[in-house]
N, C-alpha and C positions, 0 to 999 in steps of 0.2 A: 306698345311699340317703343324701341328706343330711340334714344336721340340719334340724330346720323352726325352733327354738329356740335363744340363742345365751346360752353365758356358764355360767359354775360349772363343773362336772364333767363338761360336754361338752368342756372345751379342754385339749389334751394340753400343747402349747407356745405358748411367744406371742412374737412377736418384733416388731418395730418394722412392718416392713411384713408382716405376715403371722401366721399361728396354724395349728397342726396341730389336726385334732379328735380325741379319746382313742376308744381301740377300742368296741365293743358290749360291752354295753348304756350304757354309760359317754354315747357320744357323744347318746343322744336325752335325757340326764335333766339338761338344763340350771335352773342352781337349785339350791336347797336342799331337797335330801326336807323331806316336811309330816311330819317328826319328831313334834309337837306336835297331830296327827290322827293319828299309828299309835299314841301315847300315849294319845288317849281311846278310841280303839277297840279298845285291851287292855284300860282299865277298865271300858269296858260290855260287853267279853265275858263277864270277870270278874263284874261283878255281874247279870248274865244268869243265868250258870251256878248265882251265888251261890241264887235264886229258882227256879228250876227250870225249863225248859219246862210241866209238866203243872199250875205252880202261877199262870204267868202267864196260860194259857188260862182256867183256872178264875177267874179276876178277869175277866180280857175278856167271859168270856161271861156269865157275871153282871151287869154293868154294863152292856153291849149289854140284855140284857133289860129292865133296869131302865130305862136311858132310854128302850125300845121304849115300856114301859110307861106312860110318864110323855109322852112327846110323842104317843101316840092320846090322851092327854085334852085335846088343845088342839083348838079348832075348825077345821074348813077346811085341816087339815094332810093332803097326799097323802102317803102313804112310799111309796116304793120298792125298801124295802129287805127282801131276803126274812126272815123268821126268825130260818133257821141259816147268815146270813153271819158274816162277820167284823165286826169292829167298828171301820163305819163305818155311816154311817145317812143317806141321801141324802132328802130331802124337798123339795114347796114348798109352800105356801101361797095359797091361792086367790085370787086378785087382785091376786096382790103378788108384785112381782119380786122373785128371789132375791140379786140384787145390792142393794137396798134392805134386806132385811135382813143381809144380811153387813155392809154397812155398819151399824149401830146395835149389830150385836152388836160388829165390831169396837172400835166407840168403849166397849165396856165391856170390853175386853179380853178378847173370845173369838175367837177365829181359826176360822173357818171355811172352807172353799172353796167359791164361788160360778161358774157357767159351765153350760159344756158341757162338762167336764173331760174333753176331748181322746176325746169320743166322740158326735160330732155325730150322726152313725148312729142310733142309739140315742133320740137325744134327739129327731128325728123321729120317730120311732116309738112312743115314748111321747106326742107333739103338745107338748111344751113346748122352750122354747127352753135352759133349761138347768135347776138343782137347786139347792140349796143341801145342802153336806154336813160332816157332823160325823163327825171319827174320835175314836176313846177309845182309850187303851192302858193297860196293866195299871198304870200309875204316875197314871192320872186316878183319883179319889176320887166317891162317891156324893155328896156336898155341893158339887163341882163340875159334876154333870149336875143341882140342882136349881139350882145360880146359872144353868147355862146354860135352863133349862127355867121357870124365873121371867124371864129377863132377853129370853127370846125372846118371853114373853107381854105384858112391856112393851113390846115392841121393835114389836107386833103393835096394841097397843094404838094407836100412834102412826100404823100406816101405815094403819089402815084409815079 
């Protein structure tokens, strides 16, 4: 097989008209290894392990609850999201497309994803065209699901 890639540690020799390519696995890793992503991906292993698997679940599913909790008090909000998933929380909002508010949360700096997130299927099936959804992970805080849980009620305010 030849190289698809050319340059760095794929080339054994090089000469004026010409260049040999270096043996396997040598010849496909043209470039420079991502040194500097096997480096953070030791330190978030590291500080993974530092926390524990049973102690980051017990935040995720605490905080999932909590925003559950906190977004059924908003009116015209559908969730979709069962219970005992994980923590993510897909919803829309009665009359208002989900990309309208992705957009306003965006501009107050909350990142959402808005679509069909690559399950069109589904999205027929439920009769909407796509969701808006919010994930939490064990590093989100209880004072950033009520910034994002006030700033969706303004954001709501605006579009209706």
């Amino acid at each position: 097989m030849s190289p698809y890639h050319y340059g760095g540690e794929m080339i054994h020799e090089v000469f004026f008209d010409r260049f040999t390519v270096n043996k396997l696995p040598f010849k496909m890793e043209a470039g420079t290894p991502n040194v500097a992503g096997v480096i953070g991906l030791g330190a978030a292993i590291d500080y993974i392990q530092s926390l524990g698997w049973e102690e980051i679940e017990t935040r995720e599913k605490k905080l999932h609850q909590y925003f559950l909790q906190e977004i059924r008090k908003i009116e015209n909000i559908t969730l979709y999201t069962p219970e005992t998933s994980a923590s993510v929380v897909s919803f829309n909002v009665k009359n208002i497309h989900a990309y309208d508010i992705g957009m306003l949360l965006d501009s107050k700096g909350i990142a959402i994803r808005t679509g069909h997130h690559c399950c069109q299927p589904l999205m027929r099936k439920l009769g909407v065209e796509g969701s808006c959804r919010a994930s939490l992970a064990f590093y989100n805080t209880q004072e950033e699901v009520d910034y994002f849980i006030s700033t969706l009620k303004k954001s709501l305010v605006l579009l209706q």
